[in-house]
DOBAFI-253217 format. One line per 4 residues: their letters; for each residue x, y, z of N, C-alpha, C. Coordinates in steps of 0.05 Angstrom, whole numbers, plus 5000, padded with zeros to 4 digits. Example, Ala and Ser with C-alpha at 12.3 -4.5 7.8 and 13.67 -1.06 7.14 Angstrom:
residues 2
AS = 5264/4886/5156/5246/4910/5156/5264/4934/5156 | 5257/4955/5142/5273/4979/5143/5258/5001/5157;
***
This chain:
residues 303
XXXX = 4147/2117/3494/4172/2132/3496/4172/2149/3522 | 4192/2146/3541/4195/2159/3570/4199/2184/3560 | 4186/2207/3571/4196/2236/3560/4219/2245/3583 | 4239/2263/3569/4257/2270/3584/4255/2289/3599;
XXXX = 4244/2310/3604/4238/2330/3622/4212/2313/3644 | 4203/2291/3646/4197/2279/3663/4220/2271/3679 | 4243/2252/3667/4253/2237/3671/4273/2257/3692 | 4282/2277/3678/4296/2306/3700/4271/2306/3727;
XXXX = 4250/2303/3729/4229/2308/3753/4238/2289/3779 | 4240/2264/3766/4232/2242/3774/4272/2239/3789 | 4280/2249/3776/4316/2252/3789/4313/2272/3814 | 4299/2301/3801/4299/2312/3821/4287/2313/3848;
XXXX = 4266/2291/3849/4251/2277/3868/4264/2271/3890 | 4291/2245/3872/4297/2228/3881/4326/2246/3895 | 4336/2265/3888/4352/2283/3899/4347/2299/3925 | 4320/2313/3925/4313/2327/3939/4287/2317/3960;
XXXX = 4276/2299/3949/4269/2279/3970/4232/2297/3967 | 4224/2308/3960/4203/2316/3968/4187/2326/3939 | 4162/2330/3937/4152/2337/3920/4148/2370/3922 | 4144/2376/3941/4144/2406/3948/4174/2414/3946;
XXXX = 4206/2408/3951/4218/2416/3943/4224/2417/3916 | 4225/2396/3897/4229/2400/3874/4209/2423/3862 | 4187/2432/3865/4169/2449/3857/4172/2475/3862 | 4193/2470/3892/4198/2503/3890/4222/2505/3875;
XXXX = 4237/2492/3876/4271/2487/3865/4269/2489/3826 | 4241/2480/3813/4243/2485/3795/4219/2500/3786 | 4205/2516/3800/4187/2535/3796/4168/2528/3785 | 4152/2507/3802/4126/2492/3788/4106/2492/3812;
XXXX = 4080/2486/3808/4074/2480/3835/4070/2457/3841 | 4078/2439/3870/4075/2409/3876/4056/2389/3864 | 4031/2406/3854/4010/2390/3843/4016/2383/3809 | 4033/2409/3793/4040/2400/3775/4065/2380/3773;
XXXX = 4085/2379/3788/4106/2359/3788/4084/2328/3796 | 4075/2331/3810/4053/2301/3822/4041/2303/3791 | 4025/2313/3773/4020/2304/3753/4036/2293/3734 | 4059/2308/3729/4076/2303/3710/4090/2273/3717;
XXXX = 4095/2271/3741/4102/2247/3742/4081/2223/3753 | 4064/2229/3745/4030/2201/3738/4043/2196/3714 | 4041/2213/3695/4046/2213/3676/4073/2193/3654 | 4088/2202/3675/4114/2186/3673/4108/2163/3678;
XXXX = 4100/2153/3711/4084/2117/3708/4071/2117/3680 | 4061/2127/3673/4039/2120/3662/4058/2105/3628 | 4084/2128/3623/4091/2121/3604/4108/2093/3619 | 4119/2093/3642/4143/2072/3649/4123/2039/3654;
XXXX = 4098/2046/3657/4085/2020/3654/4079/2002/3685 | 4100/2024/3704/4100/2016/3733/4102/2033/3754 | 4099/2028/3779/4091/2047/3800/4119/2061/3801 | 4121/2084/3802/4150/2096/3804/4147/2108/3838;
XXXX = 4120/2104/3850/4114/2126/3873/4104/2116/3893 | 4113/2110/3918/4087/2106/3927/4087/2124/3956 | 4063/2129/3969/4053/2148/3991/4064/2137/4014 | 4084/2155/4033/4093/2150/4057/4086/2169/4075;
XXXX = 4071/2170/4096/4056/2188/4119/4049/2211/4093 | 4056/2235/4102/4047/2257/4084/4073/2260/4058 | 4074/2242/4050/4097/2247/4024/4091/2222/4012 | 4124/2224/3989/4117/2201/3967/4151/2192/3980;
XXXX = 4154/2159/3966/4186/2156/3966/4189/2139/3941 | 4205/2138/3924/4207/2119/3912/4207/2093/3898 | 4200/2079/3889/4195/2055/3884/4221/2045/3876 | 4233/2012/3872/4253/2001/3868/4259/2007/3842;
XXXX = 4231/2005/3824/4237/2013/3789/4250/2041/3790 | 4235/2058/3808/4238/2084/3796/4274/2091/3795 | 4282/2076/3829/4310/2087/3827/4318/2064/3804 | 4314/2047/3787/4320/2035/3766/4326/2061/3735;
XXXX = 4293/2072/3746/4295/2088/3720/4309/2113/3725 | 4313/2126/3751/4338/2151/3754/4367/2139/3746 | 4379/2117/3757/4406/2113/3740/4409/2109/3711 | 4385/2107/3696/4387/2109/3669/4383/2139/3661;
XXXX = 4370/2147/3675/4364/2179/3673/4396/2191/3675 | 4403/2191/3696/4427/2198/3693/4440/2188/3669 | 4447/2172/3658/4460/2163/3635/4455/2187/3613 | 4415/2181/3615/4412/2195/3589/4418/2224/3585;
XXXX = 4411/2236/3613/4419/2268/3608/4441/2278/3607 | 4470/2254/3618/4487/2272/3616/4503/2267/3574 | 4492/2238/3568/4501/2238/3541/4480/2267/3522 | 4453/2275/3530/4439/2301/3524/4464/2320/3520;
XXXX = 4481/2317/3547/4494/2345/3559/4512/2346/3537 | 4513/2330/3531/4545/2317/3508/4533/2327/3486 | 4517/2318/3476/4502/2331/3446/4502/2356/3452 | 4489/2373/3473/4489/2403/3463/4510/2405/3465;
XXXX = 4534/2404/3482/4563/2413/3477/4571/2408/3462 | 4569/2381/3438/4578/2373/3414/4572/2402/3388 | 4541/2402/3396/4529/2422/3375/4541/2450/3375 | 4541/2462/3405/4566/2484/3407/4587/2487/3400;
XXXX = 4599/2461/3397/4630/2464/3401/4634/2473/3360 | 4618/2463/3349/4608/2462/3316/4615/2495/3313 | 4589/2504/3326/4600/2540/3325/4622/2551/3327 | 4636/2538/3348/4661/2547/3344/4669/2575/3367;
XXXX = 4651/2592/3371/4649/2616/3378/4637/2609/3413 | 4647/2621/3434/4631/2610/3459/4609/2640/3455 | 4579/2637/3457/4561/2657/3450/4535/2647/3469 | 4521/2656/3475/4502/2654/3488/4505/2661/3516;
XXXX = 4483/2649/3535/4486/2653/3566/4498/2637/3576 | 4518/2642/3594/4522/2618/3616/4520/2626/3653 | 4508/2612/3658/4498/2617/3691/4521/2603/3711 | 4532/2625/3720/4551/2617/3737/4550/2620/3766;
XXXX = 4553/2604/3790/4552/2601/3822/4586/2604/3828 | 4578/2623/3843/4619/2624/3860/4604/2644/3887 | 4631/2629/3905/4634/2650/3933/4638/2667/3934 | 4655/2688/3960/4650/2707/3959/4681/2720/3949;
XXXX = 4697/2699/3956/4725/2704/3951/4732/2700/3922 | 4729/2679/3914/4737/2673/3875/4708/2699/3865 | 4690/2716/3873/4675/2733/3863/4692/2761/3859 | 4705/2774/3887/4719/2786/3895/4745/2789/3875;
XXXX = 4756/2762/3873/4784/2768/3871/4788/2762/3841 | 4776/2746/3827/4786/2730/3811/4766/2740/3779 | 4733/2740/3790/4715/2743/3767/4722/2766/3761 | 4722/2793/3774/4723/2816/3758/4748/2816/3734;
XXXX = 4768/2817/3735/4790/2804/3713/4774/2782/3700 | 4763/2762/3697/4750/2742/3681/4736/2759/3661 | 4714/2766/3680/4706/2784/3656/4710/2803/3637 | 4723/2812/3647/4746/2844/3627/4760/2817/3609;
XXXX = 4768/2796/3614/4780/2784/3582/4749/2773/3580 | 4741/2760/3583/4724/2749/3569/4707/2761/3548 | 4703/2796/3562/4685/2822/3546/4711/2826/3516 | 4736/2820/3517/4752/2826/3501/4750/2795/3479;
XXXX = 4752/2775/3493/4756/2761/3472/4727/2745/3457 | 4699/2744/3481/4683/2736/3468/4661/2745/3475 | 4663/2769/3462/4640/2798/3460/4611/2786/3463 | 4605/2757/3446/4583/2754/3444/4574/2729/3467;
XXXX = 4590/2733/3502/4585/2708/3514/4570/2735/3538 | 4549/2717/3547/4534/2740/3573/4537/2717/3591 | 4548/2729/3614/4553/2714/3644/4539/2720/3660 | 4527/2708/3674/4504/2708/3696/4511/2707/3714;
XXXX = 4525/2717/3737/4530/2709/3763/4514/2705/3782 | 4513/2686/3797/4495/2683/3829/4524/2678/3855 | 4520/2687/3870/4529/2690/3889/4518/2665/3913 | 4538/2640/3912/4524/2624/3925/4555/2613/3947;
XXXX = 4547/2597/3966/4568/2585/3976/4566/2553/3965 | 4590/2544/3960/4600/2517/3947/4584/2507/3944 | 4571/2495/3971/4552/2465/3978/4522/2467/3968 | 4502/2495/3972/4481/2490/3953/4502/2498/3929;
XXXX = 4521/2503/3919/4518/2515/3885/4515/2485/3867 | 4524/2466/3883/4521/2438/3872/4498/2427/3867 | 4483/2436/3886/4460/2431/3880/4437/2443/3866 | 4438/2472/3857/4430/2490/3840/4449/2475/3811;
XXXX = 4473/2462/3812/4488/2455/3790/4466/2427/3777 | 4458/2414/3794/4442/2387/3782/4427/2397/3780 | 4401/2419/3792/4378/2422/3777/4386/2440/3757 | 4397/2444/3746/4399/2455/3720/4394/2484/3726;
XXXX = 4393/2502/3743/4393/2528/3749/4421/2542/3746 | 4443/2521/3741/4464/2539/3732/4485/2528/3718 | 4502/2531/3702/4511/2514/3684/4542/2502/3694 | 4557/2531/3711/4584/2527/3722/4583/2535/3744;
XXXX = 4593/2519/3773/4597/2531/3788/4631/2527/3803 | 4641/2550/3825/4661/2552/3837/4668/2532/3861 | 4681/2518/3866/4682/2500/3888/4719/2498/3907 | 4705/2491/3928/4734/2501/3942/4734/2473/3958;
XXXX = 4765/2463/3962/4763/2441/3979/4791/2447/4006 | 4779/2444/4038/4805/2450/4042/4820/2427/4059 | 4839/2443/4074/4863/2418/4074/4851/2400/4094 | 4862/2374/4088/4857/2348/4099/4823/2345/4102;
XXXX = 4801/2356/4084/4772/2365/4075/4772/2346/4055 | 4764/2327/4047/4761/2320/4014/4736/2331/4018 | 4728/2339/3993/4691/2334/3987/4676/2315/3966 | 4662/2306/3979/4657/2281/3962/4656/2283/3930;
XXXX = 4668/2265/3910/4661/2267/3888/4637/2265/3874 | 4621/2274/3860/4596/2268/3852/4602/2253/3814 | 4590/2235/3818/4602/2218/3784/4588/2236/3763 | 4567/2256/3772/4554/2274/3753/4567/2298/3744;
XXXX = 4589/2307/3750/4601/2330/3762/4630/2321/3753 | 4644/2348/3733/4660/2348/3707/4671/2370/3730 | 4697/2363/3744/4716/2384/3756/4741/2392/3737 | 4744/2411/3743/4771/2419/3731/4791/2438/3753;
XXXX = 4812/2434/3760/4831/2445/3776/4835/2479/3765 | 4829/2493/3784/4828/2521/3775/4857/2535/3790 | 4858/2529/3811/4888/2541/3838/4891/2529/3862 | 4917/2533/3877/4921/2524/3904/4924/2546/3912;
XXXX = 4902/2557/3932/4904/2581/3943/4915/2574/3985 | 4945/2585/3980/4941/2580/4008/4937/2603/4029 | 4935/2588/4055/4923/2609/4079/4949/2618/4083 | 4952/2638/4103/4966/2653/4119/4949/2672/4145;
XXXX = 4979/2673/4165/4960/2672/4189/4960/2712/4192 | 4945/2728/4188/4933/2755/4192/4940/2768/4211 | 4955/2789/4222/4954/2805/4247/4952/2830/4244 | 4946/2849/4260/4945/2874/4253/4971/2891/4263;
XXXX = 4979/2910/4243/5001/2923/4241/5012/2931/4268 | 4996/2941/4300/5000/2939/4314/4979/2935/4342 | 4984/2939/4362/4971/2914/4378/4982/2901/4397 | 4976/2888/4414/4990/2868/4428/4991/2848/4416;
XXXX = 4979/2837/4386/4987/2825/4376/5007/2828/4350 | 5016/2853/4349/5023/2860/4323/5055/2843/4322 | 5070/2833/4340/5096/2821/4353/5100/2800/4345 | 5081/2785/4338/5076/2760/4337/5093/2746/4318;
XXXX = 5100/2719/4319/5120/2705/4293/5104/2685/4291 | 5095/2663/4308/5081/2642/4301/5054/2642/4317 | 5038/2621/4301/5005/2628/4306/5013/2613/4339 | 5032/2595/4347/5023/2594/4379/5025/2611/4401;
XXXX = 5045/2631/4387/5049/2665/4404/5016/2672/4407 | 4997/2659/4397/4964/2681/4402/4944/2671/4424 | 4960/2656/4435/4939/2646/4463/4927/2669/4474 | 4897/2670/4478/4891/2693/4492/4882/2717/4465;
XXXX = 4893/2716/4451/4878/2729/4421/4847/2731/4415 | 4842/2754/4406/4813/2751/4389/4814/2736/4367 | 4793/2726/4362/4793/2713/4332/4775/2717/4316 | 4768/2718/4291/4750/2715/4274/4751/2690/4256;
XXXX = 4733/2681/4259/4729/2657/4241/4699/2647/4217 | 4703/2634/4209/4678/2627/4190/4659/2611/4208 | 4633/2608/4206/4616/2600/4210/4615/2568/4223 | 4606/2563/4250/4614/2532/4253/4605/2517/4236;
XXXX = 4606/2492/4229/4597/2471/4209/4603/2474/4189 | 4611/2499/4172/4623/2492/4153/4658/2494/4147 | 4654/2485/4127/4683/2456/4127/4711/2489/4128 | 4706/2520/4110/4725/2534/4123/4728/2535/4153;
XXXX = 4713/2550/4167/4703/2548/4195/4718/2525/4209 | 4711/2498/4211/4718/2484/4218/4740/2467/4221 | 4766/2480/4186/4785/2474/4190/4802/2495/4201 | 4789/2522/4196/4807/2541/4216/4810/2537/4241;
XXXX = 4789/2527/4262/4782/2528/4286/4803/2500/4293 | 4803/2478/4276/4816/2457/4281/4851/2460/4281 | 4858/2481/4266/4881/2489/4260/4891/2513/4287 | 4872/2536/4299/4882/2553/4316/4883/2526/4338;
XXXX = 4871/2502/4347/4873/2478/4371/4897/2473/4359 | 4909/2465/4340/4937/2450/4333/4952/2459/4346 | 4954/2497/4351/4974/2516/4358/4976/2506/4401 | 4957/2491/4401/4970/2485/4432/4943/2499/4460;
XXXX = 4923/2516/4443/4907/2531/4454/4879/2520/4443 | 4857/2538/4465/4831/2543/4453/4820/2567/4436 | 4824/2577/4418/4818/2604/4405/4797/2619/4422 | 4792/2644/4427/4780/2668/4435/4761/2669/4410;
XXXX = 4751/2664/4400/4733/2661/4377/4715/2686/4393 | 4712/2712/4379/4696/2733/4382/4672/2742/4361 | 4675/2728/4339/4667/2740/4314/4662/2713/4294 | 4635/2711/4294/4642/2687/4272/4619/2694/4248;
XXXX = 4634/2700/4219/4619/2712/4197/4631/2697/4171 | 4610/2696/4150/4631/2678/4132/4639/2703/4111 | 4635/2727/4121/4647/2748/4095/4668/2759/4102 | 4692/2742/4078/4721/2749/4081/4732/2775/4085;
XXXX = 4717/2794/4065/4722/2821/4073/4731/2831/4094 | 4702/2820/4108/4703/2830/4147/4722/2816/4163 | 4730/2797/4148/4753/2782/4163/4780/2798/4164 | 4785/2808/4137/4807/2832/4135/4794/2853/4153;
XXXX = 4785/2860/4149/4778/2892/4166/4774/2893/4193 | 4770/2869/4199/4779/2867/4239/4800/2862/4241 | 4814/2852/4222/4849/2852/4231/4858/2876/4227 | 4851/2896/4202/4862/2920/4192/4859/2939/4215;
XXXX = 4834/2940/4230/4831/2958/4245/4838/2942/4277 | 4851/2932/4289/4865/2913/4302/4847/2895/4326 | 4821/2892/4310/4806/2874/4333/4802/2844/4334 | 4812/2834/4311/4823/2804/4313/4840/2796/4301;
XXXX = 4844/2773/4297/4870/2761/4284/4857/2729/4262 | 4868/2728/4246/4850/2711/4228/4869/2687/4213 | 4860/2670/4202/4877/2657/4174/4857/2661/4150 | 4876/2675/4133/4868/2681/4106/4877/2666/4086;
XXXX = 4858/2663/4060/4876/2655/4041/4882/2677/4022 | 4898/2676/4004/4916/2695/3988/4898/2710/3971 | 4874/2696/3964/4857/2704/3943/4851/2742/3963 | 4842/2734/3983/4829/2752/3999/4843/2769/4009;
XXXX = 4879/2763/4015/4903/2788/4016/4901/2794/4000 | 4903/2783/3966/4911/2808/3944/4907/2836/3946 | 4922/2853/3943/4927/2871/3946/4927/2893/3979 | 4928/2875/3999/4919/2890/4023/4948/2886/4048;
XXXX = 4970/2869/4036/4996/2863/4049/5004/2896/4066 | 5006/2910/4047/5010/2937/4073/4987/2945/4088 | 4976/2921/4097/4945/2947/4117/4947/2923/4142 | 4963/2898/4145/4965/2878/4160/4987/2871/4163;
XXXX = 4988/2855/4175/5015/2830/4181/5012/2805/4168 | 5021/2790/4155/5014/2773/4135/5040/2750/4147 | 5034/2730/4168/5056/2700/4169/5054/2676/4157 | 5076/2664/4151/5073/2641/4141/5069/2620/4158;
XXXX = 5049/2599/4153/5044/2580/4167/5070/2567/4158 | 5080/2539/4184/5098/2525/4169/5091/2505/4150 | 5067/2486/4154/5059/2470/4139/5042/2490/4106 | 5044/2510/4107/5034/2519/4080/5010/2506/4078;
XXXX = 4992/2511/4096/4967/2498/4081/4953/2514/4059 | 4936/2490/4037/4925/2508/4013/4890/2497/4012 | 4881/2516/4005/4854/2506/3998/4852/2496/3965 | 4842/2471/3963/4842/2471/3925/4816/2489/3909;
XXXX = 4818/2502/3891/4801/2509/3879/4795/2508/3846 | 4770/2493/3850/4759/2492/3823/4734/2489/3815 | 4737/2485/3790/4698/2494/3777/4691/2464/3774 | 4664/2459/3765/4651/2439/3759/4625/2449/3751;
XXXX = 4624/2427/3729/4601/2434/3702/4586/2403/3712 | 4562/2400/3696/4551/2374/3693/4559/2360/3673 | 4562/2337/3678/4573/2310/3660/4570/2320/3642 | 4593/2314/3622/4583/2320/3592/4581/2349/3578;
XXXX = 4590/2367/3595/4578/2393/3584/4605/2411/3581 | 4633/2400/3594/4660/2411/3600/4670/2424/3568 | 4655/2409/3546/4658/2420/3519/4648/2440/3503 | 4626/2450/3529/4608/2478/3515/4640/2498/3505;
XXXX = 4636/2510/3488/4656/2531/3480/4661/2553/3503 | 4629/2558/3512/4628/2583/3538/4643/2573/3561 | 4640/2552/3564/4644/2538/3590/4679/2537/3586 | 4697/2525/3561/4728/2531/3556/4730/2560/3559;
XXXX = 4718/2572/3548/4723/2600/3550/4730/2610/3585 | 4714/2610/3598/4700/2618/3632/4732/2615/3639 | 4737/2584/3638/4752/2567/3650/4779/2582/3644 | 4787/2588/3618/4807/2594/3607/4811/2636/3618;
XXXX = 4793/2645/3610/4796/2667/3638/4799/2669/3663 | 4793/2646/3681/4793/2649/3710/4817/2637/3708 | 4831/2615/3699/4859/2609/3699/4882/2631/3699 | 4869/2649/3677/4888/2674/3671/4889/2696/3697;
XXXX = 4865/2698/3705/4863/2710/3724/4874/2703/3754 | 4876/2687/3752/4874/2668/3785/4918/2671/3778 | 4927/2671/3747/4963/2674/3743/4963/2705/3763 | 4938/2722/3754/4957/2751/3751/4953/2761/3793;
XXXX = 4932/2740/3808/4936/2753/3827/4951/2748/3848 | 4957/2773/3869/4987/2765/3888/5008/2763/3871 | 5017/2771/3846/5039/2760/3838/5043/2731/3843 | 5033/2713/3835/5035/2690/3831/5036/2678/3854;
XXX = 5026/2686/3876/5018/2668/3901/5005/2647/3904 | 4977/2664/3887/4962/2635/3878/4965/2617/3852 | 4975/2593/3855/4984/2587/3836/4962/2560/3827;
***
């Protein structure tokens, strides 16, 4: 009989590519993951491993036996959600990953209903950005996480990975109340502008920067940080000029200038659980607060 907490090793191997990462990723040391999965050959009857320069890679069986792995853990995921859903009550822990903006804007309201309607659910927050939270999501380090996709961005679908549509949060272009930019009507009036933007390479960053080139210019890019906050507060205090999404105006329209793009671009945002697990009660619960929450902010901006 293949044991299943091998069988999670031997995925996460094949995920993370190294035996030293999976050991730190699931708090073991490399020598015990290298045993546990002897072990596993030992039960699978064939080489699952073999030695490449200073590492291991895969064998043809092994990625044989990770696509069944996958099978089996996520119908696992299904049984405990089955067994929960029995209770009736969403209760226990749930470990949740979100950015800095759905943290900001959206969880604090989640939680105030969630403390009202299910006294007995404890939420865990980590503070992660999208792209590892997916990956903290398959090693099992967190149960739900927050994910953002933006315009003309798909992000790849993962077949392990139970999404649910949470909002269309769209951008708008930021100025400060006054300024030589404070005049402004459309983002191509900003040639010659400071800017603040997100971080190169990633996919915000990258579609802002691609979006101030649409306007006819090269952006003045002065400032590049991925904390939205600070993105408001150099416009507030009038040292750059930004595109925000709405999550991150709520409540700050009188301390800026707030324009409409014409194309309305939106970022999508939503959660994703692991296969099979979308039926935990906690997990309807989460979902069904941040929905409520995500109605009440901006007055229905974000919709």
């Amino acid at each position: 009989m293949l044991d299943v907490h091998r069988l999670r090793l031997l995925r996460e191997l094949e995920r993370r590519g190294t035996l030293a990462a999976v050991a730190a990723a699931l708090s073991y040391s490399p020598s015990a993951v290298s045993q546990q999965l002897s072990q596993l050959e030992a039960e699978a009857g064939v080489p699952l491993l073999e030695k490449r320069g200073r590492g291991v890679v895969l064998t043809p069986a092994a990625r044989v036996l990770v696509a069944h792995a996958d099978v089996v853990l996520a119908q696992l995921e299904r049984a405990e959600a089955d067994l929960a859903a029995l209770a009736g009550e969403a209760v226990g822990v749930l470990r949740v990953a979100s950015f800095q903006t759905v943290l900001f804007a959206l969880v604090p309201d989640a939680l105030t209903l969630l403390a009202a309607r299910h006294p007995g659910l404890r939420v865990v927050i980590d503070h992660r950005e999208a792209a590892p939270a997916f990956s903290a999501l398959a090693a099992r380090d967190v149960d739900l996480v927050l994910g953002e996709e933006y315009p003309n961005r798909s992000h790849p679908r993962s077949p392990d990975v139970d999404e649910e549509d949470l909002a269309l949060d769209e951008f708008r272009l930021a100025v400060p109340l006054s300024g030589p930019w404070s005049g402004v009507s459309r983002i191509e009036e900003l040639a010659g502008a400071s800017w603040v933007l997100e971080p190169a390479g990633t996919d915000s960053g990258d579609w802002a920067l691609a979006r101030c080139r649409q306007a006819g210019s090269e952006p003045d890019v002065r400032i590049r940080t991925p904390d939205a906050l600070l993105h408001v507060h150099l416009v507030e205090t009038g040292h750059a000029v930004a595109l925000l999404p709405d999550l991150v105006l709520a409540g700050r329209r009188r301390s800026l200038r707030v324009l409409d793009l014409p194309e309305h671009p939106t970022r999508r945002l939503f959660t994703g659980v692991r296969r099979g697990a979308g039926g935990r009660p906690a997990v309807r619960a989460f979902r069904a607060a941040l929905r409520d929450a995500a109605r009440r902010v901006s007055g229905g901006a974000v919709r």
